[in-house]
Backbone as JSON Lines, residues from 0, in Angstrom:
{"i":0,"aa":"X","n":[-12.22,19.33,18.11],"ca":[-12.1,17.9,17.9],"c":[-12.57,17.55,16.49]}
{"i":1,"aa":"X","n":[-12.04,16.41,15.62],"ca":[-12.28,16.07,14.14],"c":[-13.76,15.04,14.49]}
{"i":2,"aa":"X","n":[-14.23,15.74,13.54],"ca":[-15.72,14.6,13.2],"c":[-14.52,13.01,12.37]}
{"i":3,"aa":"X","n":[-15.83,12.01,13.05],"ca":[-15.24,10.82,13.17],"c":[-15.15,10.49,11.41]}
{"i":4,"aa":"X","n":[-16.32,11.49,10.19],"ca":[-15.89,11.21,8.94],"c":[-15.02,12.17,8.47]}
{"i":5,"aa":"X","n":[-14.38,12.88,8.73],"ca":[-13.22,13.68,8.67],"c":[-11.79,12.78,9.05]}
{"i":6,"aa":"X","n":[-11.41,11.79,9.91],"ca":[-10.79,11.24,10.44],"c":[-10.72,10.33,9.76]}
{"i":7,"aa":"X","n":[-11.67,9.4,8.93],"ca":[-11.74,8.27,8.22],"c":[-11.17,8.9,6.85]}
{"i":8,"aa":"X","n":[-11.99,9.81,6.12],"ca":[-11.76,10.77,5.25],"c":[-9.88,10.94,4.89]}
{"i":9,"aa":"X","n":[-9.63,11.2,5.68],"ca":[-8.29,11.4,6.25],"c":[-7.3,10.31,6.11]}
{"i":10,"aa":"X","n":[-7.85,9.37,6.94],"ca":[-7.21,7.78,7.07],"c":[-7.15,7.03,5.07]}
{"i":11,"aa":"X","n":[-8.45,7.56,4.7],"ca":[-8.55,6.61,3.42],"c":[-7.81,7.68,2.33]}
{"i":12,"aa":"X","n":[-7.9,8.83,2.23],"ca":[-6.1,9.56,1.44],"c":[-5.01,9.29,1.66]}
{"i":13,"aa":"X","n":[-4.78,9.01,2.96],"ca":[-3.61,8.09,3.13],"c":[-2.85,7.4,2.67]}
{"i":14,"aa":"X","n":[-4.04,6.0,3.06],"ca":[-4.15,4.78,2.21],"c":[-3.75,4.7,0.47]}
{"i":15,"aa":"X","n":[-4.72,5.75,-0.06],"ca":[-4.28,5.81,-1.6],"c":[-2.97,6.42,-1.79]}
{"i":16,"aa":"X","n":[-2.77,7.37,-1.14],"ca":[-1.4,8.06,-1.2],"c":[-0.27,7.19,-1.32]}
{"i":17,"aa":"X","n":[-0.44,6.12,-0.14],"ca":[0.47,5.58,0.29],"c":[0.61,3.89,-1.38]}
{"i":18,"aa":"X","n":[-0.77,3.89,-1.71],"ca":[-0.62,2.73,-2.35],"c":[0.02,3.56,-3.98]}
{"i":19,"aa":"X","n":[-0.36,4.73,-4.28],"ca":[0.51,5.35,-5.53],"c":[1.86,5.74,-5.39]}
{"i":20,"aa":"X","n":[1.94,6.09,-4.51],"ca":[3.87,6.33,-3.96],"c":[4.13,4.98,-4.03]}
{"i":21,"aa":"X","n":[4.11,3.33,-3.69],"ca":[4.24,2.5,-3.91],"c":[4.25,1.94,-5.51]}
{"i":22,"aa":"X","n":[3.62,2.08,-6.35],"ca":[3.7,2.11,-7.77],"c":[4.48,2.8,-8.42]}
{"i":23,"aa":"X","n":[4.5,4.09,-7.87],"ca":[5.22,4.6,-8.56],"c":[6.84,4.03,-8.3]}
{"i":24,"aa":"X","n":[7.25,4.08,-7.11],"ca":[8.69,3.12,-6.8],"c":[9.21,2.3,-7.7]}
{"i":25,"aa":"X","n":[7.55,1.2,-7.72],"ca":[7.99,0.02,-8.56],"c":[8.12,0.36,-9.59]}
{"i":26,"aa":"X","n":[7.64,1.25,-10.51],"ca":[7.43,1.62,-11.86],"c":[9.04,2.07,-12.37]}
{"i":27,"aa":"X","n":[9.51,3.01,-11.0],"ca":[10.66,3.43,-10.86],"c":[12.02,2.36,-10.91]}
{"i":28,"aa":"X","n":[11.75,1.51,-10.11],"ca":[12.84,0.24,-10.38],"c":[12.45,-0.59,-11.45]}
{"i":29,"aa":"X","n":[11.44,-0.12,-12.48],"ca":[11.35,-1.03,-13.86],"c":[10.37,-2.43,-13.89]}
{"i":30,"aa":"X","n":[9.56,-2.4,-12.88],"ca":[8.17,-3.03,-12.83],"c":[7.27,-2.81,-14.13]}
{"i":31,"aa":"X","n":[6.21,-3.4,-13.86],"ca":[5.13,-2.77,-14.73],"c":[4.2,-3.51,-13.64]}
{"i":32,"aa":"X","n":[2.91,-1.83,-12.97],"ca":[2.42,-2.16,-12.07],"c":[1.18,-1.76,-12.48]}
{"i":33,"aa":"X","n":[0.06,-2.45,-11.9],"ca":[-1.44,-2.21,-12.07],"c":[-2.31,-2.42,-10.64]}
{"i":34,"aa":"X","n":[-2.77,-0.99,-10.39],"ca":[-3.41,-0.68,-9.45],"c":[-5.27,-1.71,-9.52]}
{"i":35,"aa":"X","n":[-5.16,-2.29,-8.5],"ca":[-6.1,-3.27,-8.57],"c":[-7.57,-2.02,-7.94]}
{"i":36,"aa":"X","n":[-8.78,-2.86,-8.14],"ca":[-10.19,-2.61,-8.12],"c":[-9.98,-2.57,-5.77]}
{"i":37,"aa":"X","n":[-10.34,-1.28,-5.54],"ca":[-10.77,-0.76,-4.17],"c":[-11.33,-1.86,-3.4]}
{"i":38,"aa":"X","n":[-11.85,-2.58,-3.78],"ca":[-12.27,-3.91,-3.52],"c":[-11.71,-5.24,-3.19]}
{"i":39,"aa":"X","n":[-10.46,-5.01,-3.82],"ca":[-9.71,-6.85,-4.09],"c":[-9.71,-6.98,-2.51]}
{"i":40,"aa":"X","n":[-9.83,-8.26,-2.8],"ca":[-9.37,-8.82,-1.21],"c":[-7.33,-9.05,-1.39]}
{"i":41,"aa":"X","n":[-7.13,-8.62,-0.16],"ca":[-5.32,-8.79,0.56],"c":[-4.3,-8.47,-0.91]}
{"i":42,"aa":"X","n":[-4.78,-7.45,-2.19],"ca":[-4.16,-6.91,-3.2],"c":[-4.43,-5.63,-3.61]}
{"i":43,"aa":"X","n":[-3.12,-4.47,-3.31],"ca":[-3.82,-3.46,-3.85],"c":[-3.32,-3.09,-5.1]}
{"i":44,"aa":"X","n":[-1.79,-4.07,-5.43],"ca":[-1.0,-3.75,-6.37],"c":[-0.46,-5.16,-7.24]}
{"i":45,"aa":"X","n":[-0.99,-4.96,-8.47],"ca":[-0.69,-6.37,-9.35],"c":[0.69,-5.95,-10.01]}
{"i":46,"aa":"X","n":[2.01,-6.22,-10.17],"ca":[3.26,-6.25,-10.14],"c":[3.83,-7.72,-11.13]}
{"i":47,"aa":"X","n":[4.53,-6.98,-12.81],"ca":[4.96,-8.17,-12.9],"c":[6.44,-7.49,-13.27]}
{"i":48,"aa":"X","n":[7.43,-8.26,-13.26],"ca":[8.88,-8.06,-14.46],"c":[8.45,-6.98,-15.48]}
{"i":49,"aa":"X","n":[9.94,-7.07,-16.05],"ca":[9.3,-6.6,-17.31],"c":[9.01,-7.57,-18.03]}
{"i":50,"aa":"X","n":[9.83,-8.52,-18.27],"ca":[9.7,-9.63,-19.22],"c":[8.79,-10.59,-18.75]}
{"i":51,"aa":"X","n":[7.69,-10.17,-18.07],"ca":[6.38,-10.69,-17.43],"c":[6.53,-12.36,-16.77]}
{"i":52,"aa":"X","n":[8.21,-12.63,-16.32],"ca":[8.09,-14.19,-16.22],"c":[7.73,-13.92,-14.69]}
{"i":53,"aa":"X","n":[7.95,-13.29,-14.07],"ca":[7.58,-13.24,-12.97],"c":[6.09,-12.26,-12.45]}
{"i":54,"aa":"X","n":[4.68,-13.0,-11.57],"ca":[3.82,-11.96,-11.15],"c":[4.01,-12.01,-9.66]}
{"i":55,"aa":"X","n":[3.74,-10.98,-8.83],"ca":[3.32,-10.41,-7.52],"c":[2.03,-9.38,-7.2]}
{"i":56,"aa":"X","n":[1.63,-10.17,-6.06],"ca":[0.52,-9.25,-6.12],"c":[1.39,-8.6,-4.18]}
{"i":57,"aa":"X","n":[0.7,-7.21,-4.22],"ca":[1.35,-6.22,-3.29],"c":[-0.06,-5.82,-2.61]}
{"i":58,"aa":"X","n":[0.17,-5.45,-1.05],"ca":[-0.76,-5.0,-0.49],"c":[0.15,-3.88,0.49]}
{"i":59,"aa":"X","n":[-0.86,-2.42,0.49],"ca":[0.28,-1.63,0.97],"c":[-0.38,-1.09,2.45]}
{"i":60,"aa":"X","n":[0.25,-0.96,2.92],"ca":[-0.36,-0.07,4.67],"c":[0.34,0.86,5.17]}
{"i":61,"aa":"X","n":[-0.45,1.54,5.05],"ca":[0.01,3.52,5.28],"c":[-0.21,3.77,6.75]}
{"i":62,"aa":"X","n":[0.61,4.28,7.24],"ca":[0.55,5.62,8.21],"c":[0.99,6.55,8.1]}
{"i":63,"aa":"X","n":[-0.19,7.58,8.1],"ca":[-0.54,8.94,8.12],"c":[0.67,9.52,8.78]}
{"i":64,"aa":"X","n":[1.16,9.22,9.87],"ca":[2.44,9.7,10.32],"c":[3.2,8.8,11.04]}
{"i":65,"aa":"X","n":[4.34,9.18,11.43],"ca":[5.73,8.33,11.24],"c":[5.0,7.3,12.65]}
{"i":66,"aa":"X","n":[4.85,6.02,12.5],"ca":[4.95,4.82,13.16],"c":[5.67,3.66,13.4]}
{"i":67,"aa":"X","n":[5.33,2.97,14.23],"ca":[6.27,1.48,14.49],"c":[5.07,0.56,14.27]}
{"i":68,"aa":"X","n":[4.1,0.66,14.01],"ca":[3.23,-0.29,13.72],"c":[2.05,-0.22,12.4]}
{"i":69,"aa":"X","n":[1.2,-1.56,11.85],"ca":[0.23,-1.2,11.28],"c":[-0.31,-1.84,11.33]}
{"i":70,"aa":"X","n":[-1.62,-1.71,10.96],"ca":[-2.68,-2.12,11.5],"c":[-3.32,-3.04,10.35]}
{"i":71,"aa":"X","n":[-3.14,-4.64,10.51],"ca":[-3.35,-5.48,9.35],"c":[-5.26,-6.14,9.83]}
{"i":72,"aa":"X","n":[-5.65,-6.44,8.56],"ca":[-7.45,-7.26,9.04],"c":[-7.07,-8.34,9.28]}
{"i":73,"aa":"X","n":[-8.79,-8.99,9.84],"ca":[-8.42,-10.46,10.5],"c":[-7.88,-11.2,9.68]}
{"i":74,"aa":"X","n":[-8.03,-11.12,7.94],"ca":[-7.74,-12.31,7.46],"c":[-6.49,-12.23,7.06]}
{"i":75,"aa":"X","n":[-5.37,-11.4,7.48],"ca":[-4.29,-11.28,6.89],"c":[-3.38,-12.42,7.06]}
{"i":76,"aa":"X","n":[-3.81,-13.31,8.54],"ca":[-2.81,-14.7,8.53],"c":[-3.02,-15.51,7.52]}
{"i":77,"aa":"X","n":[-4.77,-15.75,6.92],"ca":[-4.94,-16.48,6.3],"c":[-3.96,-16.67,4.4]}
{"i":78,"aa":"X","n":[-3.99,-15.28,4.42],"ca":[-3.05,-15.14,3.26],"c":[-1.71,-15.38,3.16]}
{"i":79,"aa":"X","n":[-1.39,-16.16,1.98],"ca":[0.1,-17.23,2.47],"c":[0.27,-17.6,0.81]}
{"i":80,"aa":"X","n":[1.56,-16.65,0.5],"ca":[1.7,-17.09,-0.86],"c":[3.09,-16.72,-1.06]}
{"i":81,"aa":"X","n":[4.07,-17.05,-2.14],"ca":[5.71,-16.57,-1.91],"c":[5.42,-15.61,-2.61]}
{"i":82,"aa":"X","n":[4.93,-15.4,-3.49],"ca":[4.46,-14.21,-4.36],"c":[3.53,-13.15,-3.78]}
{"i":83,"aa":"X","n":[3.07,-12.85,-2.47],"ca":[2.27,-11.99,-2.19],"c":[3.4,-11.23,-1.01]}
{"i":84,"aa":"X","n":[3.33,-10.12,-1.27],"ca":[3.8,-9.28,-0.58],"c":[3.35,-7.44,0.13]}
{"i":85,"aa":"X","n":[3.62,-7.73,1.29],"ca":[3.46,-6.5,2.21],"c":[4.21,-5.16,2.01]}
{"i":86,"aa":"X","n":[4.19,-4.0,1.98],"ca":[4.98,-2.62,1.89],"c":[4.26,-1.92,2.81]}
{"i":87,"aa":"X","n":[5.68,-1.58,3.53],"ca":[4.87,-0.66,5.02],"c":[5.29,0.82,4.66]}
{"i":88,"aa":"X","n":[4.55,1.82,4.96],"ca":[4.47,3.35,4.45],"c":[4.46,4.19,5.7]}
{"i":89,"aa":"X","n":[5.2,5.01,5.82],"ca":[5.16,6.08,7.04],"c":[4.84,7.17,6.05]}
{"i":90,"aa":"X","n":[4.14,8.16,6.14],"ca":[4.01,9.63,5.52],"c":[4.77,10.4,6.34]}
{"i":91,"aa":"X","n":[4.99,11.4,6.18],"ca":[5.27,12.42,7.23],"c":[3.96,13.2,7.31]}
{"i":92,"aa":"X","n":[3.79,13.54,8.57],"ca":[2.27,14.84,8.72],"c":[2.61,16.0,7.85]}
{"i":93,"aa":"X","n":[3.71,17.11,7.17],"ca":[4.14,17.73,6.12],"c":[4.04,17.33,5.19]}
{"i":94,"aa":"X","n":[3.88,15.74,4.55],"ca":[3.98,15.45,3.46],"c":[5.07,15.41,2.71]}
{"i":95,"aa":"X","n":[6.09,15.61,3.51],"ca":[7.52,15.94,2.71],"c":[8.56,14.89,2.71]}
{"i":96,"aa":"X","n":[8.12,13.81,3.63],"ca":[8.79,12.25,3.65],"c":[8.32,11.61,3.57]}
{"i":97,"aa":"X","n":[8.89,10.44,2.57],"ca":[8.24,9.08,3.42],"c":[8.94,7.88,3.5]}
{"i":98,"aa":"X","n":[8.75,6.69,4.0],"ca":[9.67,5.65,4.5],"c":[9.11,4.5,4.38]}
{"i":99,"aa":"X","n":[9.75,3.48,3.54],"ca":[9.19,2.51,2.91],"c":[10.07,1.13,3.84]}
């Protein structure tokens, strides 16, 4: 059986995995993206144009393996903006897919 900080351990590579495969995308469709402070509240990814007329801020949620759900905090209703946006992440357990 996994120790419960092995499991978290686990859960929070994920998470980053899942929020740099996300940048990189955007970077890929011609964004210019900046990985925000481990800390921000409901932002993990600051996102503008290129021609900077437009900003978005991005929050990303990973699963470790292929799901139908994720798992958002309490305050996620409270956040309400046209410019803030969600990206949902499946990994594969191989590491060899993933699904945005």
């Amino acid at each position: 059986m996994a120790k419960e900080s092995d499991i978290s351990t686990k859960r929070q590579l994920s998470g980053m995995r899942g929020v740099f495969l996300v940048a990189a995308e955007l970077a890929r469709q011609g964004f210019t993206v900046s990985l925000t402070s481990r800390s921000a509240k409901g932002a993990d990814l600051l996102v503008t144009d290129h021609a900077c007329s437009h900003a978005y801020s991005v929050e990303v949620k990973t699963n470790g393996a292929p799901a139908n759900f994720w798992l958002l905090n309490k305050g996620a209703q409270s956040i309400s903006s046209p410019s803030h946006y969600y990206v949902l992440v499946n990994l594969d357990e191989d590491l060899n897919a993933v699904e945005y």
